[in-house]
N, C-alpha and C positions, 0 to 999 in steps of 0.2 A: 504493500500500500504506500510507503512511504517512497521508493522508486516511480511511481507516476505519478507522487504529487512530487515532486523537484523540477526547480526550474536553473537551469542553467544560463550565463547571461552569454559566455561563449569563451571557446579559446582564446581568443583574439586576445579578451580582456584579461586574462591571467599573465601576457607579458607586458602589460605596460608596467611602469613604474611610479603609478601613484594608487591613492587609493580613494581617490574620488567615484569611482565605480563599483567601491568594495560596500561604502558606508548604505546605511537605511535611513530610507528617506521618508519623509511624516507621510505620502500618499499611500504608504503602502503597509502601513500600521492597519493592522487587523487582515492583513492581505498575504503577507509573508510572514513568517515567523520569523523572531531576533534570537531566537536561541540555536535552531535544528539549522546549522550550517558546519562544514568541517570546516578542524584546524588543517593550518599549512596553507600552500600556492590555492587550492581552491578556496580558500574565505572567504565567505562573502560571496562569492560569486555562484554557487551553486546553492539555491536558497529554497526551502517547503513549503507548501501553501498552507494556511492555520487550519483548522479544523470546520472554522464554518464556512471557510472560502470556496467557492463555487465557479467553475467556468463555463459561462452560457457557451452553448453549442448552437452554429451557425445554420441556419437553417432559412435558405435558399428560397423556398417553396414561400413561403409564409410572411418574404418582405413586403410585396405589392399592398394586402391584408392590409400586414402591421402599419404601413403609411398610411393607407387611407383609413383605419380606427383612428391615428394619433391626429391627424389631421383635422378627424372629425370633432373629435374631445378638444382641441385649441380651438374648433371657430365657436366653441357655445362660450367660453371667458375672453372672446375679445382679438382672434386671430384675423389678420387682416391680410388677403392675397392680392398684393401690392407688387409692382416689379420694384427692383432693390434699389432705382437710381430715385425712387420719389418716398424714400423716407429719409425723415426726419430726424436729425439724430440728437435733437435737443427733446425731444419727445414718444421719440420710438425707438424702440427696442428689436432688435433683429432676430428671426427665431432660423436655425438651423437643425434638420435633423437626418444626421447620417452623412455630417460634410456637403447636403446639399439644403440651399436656401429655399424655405417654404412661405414664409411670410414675415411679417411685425407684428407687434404688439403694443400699446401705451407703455410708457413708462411706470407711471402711475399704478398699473395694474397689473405689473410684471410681479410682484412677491406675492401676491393673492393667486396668482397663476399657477407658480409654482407650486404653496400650497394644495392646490385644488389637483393638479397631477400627482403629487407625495399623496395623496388621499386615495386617487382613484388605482395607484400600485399597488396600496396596501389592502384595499379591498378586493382586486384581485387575485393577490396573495392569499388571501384569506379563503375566498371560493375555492381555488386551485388547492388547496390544506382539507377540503372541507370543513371547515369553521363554518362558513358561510353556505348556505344552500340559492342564495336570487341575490343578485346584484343587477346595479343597473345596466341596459344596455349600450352605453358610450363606455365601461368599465370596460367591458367585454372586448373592447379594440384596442386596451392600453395593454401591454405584457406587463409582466409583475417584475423583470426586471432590467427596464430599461432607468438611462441613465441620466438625470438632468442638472444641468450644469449650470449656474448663470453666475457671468463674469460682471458685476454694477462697471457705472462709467468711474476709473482713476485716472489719474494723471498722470503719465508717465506708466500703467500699468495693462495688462494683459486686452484686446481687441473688446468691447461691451458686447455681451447677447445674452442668448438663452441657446445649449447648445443640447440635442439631445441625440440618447445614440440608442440603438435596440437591436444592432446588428451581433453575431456571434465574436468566439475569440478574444472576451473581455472577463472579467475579474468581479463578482461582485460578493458580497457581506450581507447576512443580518444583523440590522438596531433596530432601536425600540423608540418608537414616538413616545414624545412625553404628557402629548396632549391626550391622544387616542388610545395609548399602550398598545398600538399595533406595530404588526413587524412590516420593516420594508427593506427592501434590497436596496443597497447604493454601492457604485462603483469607485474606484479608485479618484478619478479627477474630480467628479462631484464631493468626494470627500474630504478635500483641501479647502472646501469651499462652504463647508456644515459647522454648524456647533454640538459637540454630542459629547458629553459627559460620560469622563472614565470615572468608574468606581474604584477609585485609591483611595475609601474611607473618610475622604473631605471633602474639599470645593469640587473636585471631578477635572481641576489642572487650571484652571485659569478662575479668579475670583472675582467676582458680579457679575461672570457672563451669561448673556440669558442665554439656557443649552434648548435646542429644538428635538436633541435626540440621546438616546443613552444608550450606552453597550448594553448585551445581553448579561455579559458574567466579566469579570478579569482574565478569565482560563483563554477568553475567544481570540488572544493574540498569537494563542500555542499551536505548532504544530501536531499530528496525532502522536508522535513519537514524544516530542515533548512536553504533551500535556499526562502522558503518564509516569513520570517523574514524581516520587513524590517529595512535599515540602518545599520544593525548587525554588520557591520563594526564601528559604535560609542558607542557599549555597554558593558559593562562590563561580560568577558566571561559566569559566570555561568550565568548571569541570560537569556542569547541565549541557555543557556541549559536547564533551566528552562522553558521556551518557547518550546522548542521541549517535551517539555513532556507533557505541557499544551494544546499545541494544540491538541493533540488527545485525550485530556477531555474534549473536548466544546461540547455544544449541539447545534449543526448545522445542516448540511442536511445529515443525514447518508444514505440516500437512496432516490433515482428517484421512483422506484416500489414501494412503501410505502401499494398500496394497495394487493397486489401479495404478500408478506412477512409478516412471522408468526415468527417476533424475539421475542424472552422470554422477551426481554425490552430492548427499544428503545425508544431515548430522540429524540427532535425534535424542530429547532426554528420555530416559528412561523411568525415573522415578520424579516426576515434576510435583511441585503445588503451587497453588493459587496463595498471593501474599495476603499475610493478614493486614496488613498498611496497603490502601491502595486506593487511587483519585478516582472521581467521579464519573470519568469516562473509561475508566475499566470496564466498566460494565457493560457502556454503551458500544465499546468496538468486540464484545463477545472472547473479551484475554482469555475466558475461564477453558474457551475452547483451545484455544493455543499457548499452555503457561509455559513461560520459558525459565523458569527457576526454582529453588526451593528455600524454604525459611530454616533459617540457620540461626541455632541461640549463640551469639558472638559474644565474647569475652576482649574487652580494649586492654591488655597488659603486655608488658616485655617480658616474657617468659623464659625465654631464652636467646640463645644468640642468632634463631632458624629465624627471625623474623625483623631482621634489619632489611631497611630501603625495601618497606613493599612487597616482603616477602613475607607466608601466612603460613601459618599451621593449620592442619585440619587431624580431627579426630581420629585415629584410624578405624575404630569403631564401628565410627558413623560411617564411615566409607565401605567397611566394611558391611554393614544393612542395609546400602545402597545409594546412600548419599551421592549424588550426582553422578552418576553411572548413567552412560551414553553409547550410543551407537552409531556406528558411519557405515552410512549405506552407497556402498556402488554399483552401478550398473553396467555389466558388457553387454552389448548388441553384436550376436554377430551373423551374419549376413552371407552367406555360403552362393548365395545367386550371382553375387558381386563379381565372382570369380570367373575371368574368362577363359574359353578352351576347357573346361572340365566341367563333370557334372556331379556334383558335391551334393552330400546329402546325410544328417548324422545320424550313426550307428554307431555300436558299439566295436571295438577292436576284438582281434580275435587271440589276442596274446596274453597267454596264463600269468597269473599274478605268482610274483616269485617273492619269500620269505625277503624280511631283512629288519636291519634294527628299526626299533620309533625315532620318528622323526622327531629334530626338537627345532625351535624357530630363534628368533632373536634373542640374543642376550640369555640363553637355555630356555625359551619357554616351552613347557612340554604342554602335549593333549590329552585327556586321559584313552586310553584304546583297551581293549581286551584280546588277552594274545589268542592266540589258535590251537595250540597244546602245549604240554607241560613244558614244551622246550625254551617256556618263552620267546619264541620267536615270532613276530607279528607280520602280517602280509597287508599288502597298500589294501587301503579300505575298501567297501564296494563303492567308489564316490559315483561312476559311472554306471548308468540302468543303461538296459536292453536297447534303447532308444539314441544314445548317443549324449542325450544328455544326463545333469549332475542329478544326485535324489537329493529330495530339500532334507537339509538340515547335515548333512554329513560336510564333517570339517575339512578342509581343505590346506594343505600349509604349502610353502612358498616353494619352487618349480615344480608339483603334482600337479599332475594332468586331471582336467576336469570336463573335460569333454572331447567329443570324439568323432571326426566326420570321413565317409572314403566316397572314393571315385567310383562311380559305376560303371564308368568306363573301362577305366586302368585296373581296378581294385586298390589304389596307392590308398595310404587312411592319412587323417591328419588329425592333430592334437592340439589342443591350447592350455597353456600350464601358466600357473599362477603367480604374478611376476610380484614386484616388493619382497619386506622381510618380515609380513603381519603371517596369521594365520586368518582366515576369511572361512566365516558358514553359509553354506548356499541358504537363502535367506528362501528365494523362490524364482523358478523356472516357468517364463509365461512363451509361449509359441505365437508366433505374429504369421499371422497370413486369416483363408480364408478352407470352409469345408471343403470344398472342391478340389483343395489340392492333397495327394498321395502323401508327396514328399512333405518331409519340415526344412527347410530351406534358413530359417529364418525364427530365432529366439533370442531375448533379450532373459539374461542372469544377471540375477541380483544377489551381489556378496554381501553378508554384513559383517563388519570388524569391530572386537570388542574396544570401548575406549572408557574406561573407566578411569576414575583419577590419578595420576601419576606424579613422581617430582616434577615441577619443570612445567604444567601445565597451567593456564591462565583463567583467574577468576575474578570476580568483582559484581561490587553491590549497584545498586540503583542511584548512584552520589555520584559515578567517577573515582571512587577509590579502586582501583585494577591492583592486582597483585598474582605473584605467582606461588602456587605451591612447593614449599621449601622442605616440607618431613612431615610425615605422617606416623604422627603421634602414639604411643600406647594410651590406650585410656584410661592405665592405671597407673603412668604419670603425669595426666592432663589435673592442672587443679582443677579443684570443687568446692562448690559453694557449703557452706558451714552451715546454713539455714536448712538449705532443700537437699541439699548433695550432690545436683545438678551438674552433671559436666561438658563444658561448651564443646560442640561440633569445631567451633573456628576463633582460634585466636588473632587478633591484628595489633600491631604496634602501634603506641600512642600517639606514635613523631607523626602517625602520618594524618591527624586533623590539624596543629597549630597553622600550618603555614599554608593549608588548602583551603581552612574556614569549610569546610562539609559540614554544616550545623545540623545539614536535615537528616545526617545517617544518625546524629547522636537523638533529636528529637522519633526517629523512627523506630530507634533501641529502644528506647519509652516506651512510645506508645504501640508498638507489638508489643511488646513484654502485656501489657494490661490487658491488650486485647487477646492473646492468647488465656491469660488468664479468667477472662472473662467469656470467652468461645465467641467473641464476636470482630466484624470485622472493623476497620479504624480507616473513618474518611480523613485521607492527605495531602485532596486537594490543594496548591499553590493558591494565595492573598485570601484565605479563608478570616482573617480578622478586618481586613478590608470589607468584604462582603457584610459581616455581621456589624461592621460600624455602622455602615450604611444601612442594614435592618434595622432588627429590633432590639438586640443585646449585645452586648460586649462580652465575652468571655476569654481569656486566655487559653492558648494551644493545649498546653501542655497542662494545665493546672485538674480539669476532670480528670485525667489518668493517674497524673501522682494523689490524688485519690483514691485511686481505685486502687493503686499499689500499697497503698498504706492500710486499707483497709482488706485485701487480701494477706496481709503482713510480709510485705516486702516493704524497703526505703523507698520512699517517695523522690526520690531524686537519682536513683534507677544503680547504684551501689549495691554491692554486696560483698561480705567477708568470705575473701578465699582462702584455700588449706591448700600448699601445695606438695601435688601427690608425689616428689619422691620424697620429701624430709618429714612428710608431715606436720609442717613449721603453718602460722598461721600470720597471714602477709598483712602487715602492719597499717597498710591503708586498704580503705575500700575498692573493689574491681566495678568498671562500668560494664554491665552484663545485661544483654538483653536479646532480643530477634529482629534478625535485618535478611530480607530478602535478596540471596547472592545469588550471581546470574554465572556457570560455567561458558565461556568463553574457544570458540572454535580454535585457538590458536594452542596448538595441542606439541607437545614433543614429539610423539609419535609420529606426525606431519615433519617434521622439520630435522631430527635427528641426524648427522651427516657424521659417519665415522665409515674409517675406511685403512688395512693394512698396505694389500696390496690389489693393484686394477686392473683396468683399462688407460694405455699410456695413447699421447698425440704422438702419432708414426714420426712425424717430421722432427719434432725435440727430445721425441722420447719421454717427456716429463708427462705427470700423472693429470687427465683429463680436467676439465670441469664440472659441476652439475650433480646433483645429487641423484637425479632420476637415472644417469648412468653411472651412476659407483666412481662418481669422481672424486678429488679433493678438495680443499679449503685453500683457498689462495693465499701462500705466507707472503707477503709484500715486502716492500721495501720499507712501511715503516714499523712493523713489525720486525725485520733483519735488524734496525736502527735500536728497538729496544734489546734487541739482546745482546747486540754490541755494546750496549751502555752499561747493562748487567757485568758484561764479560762472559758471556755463556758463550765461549770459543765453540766447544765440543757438541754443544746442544744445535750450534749454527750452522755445523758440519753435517750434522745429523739429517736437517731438515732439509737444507739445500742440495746437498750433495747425496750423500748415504741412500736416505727414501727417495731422493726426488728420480735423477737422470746419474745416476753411477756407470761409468765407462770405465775401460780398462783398455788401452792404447799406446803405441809405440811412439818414441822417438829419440830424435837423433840429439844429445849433448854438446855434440860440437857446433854445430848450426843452429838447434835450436828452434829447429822446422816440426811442425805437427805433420803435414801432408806430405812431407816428403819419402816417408820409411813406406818401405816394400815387404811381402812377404813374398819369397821365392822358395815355391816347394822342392822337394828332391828331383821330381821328375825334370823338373825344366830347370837346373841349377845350372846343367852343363849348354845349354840354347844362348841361357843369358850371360855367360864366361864367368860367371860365379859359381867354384864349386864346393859343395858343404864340407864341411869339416865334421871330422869327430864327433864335437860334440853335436852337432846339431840331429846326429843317425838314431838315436833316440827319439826323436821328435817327430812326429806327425807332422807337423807345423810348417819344416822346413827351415828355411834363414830372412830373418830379415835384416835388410840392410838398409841404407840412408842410400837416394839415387844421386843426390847432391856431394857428400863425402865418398861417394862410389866405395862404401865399408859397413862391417856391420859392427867395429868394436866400439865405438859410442851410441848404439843403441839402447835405449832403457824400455821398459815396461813402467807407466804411471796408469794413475787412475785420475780422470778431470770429469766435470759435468760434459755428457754430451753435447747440451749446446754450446758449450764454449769448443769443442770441436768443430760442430755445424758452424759458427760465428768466422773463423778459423780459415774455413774452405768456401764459408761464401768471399770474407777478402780476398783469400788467393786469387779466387775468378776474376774478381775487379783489378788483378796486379799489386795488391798490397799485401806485403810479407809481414807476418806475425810470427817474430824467432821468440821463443822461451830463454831463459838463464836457469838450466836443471845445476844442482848443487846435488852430488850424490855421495 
C-alpha cells in the first residue's frame, strides 16, 4: 500500500545541489506527509500521500456533463457570458474553469458565490456517502470534488478571479465546515487560499483569525505507515522516519493466500501478535490480518557487556517457545518446454539409491533421518516421487537433487540440485499448465528455509530503536523481577534513549505493561492531548495507567527490583521493565554471511573471485593493507595478500634480474637447443632451466611472488619496458 501511494519528484532533482526542492511547502500540508520520507540522497524527494488524501481519476466521458452542470449552478448566483474584452475589472471578477474562460461575475458577489458552491460540494458529498437521500437538482451537476480557487485583487500579487478545476490527476482532502459541520473536498491551490483551523489544542495556528474550516483529526497529516507509529508525537523526528522505512522491512504477514502465491521470496513470521499499544487506524487498515510483530516484556539495563552500541539480548527461552521464528519462502519455476531440440518431461531416474553417510549442512547443521538397518548406514531420502517431482515436506540439503526430468527422445534424464548452504523443505509442489495436456512440462517449487533467530540478526521496536542480536541468553541467568519473578524476553541498553529522545518507546513500556495487565488494548494515537484540549477534558497520557499499575501492585512509574540471576545479588536501583512491540527485521545473517577457505579464482590474476553468490571473497583493500601496516602485522599481511590470495612459485634469473626471461628446456630437446643437461638435472622431470639473456642456468632461482605481479611483469615487457629484480640469496 505504501508503494502506490509514493510520489517521487524525479531523478533529475536528486542531483542538484540545493534543497529548495527537498523542503515542504504549506500547499501541501494534509496532502503529503512530513514524516514517511527516507533518509539519505532521496529526502525529501520521494514523499506519501497522508491517509485521507485522494486522487481524483480522470474521466474523459463525463467533462462535457461536468461543464454544463457547473455552468448551470454559476448562472442562478450571478454568472454572466460576456466575451472577456468587455469586462470590467474595477467591478468584475473573471470566472475560469478548466484553464478555459466561461464568464464574470460582480465583485461584490464573488464570496457569497463561493460560499454557495462550498455548499452545493458538500451536499453532494453527502448524497454520494448516502447521508443524504434528495438533493437538489443544480447539486447534481457540481462533482463533490472539484476545486475553487479565488485569487481577490492585490497589488503586486497573483492574476484576480475565481478559478475552478474538476478535471482528473489532482490531489484532494477532507475538512470540516465550521458552519454546517459538513465534509468537503479541497485541493491543494484552493488551500493556500482557506482558513481552516489545526487542532494543536489552542488558537488552531494563527490568533483572531476567523477559520471557515477545520481539520478532521491531527492524525490526517500522517501517512498510513506513519500514522501507525505509536506516541510519535514524543519522539524525536528522524527516528518516526526511521520507522517508516522499517516497517516495511519486517517479516510479518505479507500474505493471506500464502498457499495460491508463487513469490520469488517471501519472508514470513511465524509466531506473530497483534500489539497491545496500538493507534487508531490499526484497526481501520485490518493490521490484525497482517501483524508483523510480537510483544516482548523489555527490561532497559546494562546487563552485561553483549549489549553495547545497539546491541540486545534476547531470552533464549523465549526463543526457544518461538519467539520470532520465521520463514523464507522461495520459489523455483521450472519450465522444461523452454528447452529447444529436446522433448523434456519429469520423471523419475532410474538409478538405485546407494548407502552413504548423513548429510550435514553449514556450520554442522544436521537433519534428523532414520537409518535403514542396524548398520547405521542411511540412503539419500525418497525426496523424489514417481513423477519427477519433490514429495512435500521431505528435507532437502544443499547439492541433493530434487527433481528429475529425461528426454523422450534421447532417454538423456536431467536433474536440478539445491544450490546455497541452507537446508530447504519442499514446502509444496503446484503443476502449471492445463487438463488437456499428458505431459507436466511445467511446475513451480516452493522451498521453505528455516530462519529463526540467530546472532547477528536485526530487530527493532516501533520508535527506530534497530539493534542486533548479540547472545542468546540462558534464562536462568537472565534477571528477574523480585515482585513477580518475571523474566524479560529482551534486554536493551540504557545509552541508547538519552541522545535519541524515543520518549514514546518509554511511555509504550507503561502503558502495555497496564494494558496487559488489565487484558485490554491501549489507544497510542499521536496529539491525543491536543485532541482532548480541544474537547471536553484534559487528562494526562500516562497518568490513568500509572494507576492502574499501582493498583495492580506494581510502581507507578513502570520500575521494578531486579535479582540478578547469576549472583543472586539484588540491583540497587530500580529496572525500567515493561512490553514494547519489536518488529524482527528481514536483514538476517543467514542472507549475508560470506566466508570462504578456498574457491573459484579470476583465470586472468589468478586471485580469488568476487560475490558471495559465487563463493567469492571479501575484498582486503588498500586501506585495510594501510591498517595492518600500522599495527605491524608483517606476517598477517603476507598471509592475506600473498599466501591465500595468488601464491606463485617461478623462476629467475639473479644476475639480470628478469622474470620472463628463464626457460624451461626439457631433456628431450636439450640437445636441439645446444644446451645439454647435466647430472644433476637427470633426476628431474622438469628438465633445465636457464636464463635466454645470461644464455646459463647457474643464477637461476626458484621464488615465490603474487601472480599478478608476474602478469604486471609480462604485460610491460610487451610494451618494451624491463622490470629487473635485485634477488639477494
Amino acid at each position: 500500500m505504501s508503494h502506490f501511494r509514493s510520489i517521487h519528484r524525479g531523478a533529475y532533482f536528486a542531483e542538484l545541489r540545493t534543497t529548495a526542492v527537498r523542503k515542504l511547502l504549506p500547499e501541501s500540508w494534509g496532502f503529503m506527509c512530513p514524516v514517511h520520507t527516507p533518509d539519505g540522497s532521496p529526502c525529501g524527494l520521494l514523499n506519501h500521500l497522508t491517509t485521507s488524501c485522494i486522487v481524483v481519476p480522470n474521466e474523459a466521458s463525463k467533462e462535457d456533463r461536468i461543464e454544463i452542470g457547473i455552468i448551470n449552478a454559476l448562472s442562478m448566483v450571478g454568472l454572466v457570458r460576456k466575451d472577456i474584452k468587455d469586462i470590467d475589472p474595477d467591478h468584475d471578477t473573471l470566472v475560469q474553469l478548466d484553464a478555459k474562460y466561461i464568464g464574470s461575475i460582480k465583485t461584490r458577489d464573488i464570496s457569497s458565490t463561493v460560499s454557495y458552491l462550498r455548499m452545493m460540494k458538500a451536499e453532494k458529498l453527502a448524497f454520494e456517502l448516502g447521508q443524504k437521500t434528495k438533493i437538489d437538482e443544480l447539486c447534481q451537476g457540481v462533482p463533490h470534488d472539484m476545486e475553487i480557487v479565488y485569487f481577490p485583487y492585490k497589488k503586486g500579487g497573483i492574476f484576480p478571479g475565481m478559478y475552478l478545476f474538476s478535471q482528473g490527476a489532482r490531489m484532494v482532502r477532507p475538512v470540516r465546515q465550521r458552519s454546517s459541520k459538513a465534509i468537503e473536498f479541497i485541493g491543494t491551490l484552493e488551500q493556500s487560499m482557506m482558513s481552516i483551523h489545526c487542532p494543536d489544542g489552542g488558537d488552531g495556528g494563527s490568533r483572531g483569525l476567523k477559520f471557515t474550516h477545520e481539520e478532521l483529526g491531527p492524525q490526517q497529516m500522517l501517512s498510513v505507515v506513519a500514522s501507525l507509529t505509536p506516541y510519535s508525537d514524543f519522539n524525536q523526528s528522524p527516528r518516526n522516519m526511521y520507522q517508516c522505512q522499517m516497517a516495511k522491512q519486517t517479516m510479518g504477514t505479507a500474505a493471506q493466500a500464502l498457499p495460491h502465491r508463487t513469490d520469488n521470496k517471501l519472508y514470513r513470521l511465524q509466531t506473530p501478535q497483534t500489539p497491545i499499544v496500538r493507534t487508531q487506524r490499526y484497526p481501520i487498515y485490518s493490521m490484525d490480518e497482517f501483524p508483523n510483530g510480537t510483544n516482548a516484556v523489555v527490561a532497559v539495563l546494562a546487563y552485561t557487556g553483549y549489549d553495547m552500541e545497539d546491541a540486545m539480548i534476547l531470552n533464549k527461552s523465549s526463543v526457544e517457545r518461538g519467539f520470532a521464528h520465521a520463514s523464507l519462502y522461495k520459489t523455483e519455476s521450472i519450465n522444461l518446454s523452454k528447452e529447444k531440440g529436446v522433448n523434456m518431461q519429469f520423471k523419475s531416474s532410474a538409478r538405485k539409491e546407494r548407502p552413504r553417510a548423513p548429510p550435514k549442512g553449514a556450520f554442522g547443521a544436521e537433519y534428523p533421518r532414520i537409518p535403514v538397518d542396524q548398520s547405521k548406514q542411511f540412503v539419500e531420502s525418497p525426496i523424489i516421487d514417481s513423477d519427477g517431482l519433490p514429495r512435500v515436506g521431505a528435507p532437502v540439503w544443499t547439492g541433493e537433487t530434487y527433481y528429475s526430468a529425461t528426454d523422450t527422445l534421447t532417454g538423456k534424464s536431467k536433474t536440478g540440485k539445491l544450490k546455497g548452504e541452507e537446508t530447504a523443505v519442499i514446502d509444496q509442489v503446484a503443476i502449471v499448465g492445463h487438463g488437456k495436456q499428458n505431459e507436466i512440462t511445467h511446475a513451480n517449487i516452493k522451498l521453505r528455509f528455516n530462519r529463526n533467530p540467530v546472532i547477528g540478526d536485526k530487530f527493532s521496536s516501533r520508535h527506530g530503536q534497530k539493534g542486533v542480536l548479540s547472545r542468546l541468553y540462558d534464562d536462568v541467568d537472565m534477571p528477574f523481577s523480585e515482585n513477580s519473578g518475571m523474566r524479560p524476553d529482551l534486554l536493551i541498553n540504557p545509552h541508547a534513549f538519552p541522545s535519541r529522545m524515543t520518549i514514546g518507546m518509554l511511555i509504550e513500556s507503561l502503558t502495555g505493561k497496564s494494558g496487559a495487565l488489565k487484558g485490554s488494548f491501549v489507544d497510542s494515537s499521536p496529539f491525543q492531548s491536543a485532541e482532548k484540549a480541544c474537547g471536553t477534558e484534559e487528562l494526562s497520557i500516562c497518568q490513568e495507567f500509572c494507576d492502574a499499575l499501582e493498583t495492580a501492585g506494581f510502581c507507578k512509574t513502570g520500575g521494578e527490583t531486579m535479582v540478578c540471576g547469576v549472583s543472586g545479588e539484588i540491583f540497587q536501583v530500580d529496572t525500567y521493565i515493561g512490553v514494547v512491540y519489536y518488529q524482527r527485521l528481514r536483514h538476517m545473517v543467514s542472507d549475508k554471511f560470506q566466508v570462504r577457505s578456498t574457491g573459484p579464482i579470476n583465470p586472468l590474476t589468478r586471485q580469488p573471485i568476487k560475490g558471495r553468490k559465487f563463493g567469492g571473497g571479501i575484498r582486503f583493500g588498500e586501506m585495510e593493507r594501510d591498517s595492518l601496516l600500522a599495527h605491524g602485522a608483517a606476517y598477517l599481511l603476507h598471509d592475506r595478500l600473498h599466501s591465500c590470495s595468488d601464491y606463485h612459485v617461478t623462476d629467475i634469473c639473479c644476475k639480470c634480474g628478469l622474470l620472463v626471461s628463464t626457460q624451461n628446456v626439457p631433456h628431450s630437446a636439450s640437445t636441439a637447443h645446444g644446451v645439454h643437461a647435466t647430472r644433476v638435472d637427470t633426476s628431474s622431470s622438469r628438465g633445465r632451466t636457464i636464463c635466454r639473456v645470461c644464455e646459463s642456468s647457474k643464477y637461476v632461482e626458484r621464488i615465490a611472488v603474487p601472480y599478478v605481479f608476474k602478469y604486471l611483469v609480462s604485460e610491460l615487457a610487451a610494451m618494451n619496458i624491463r622490470c629487473s629484480l635485485d634477488i639477494k640469496v
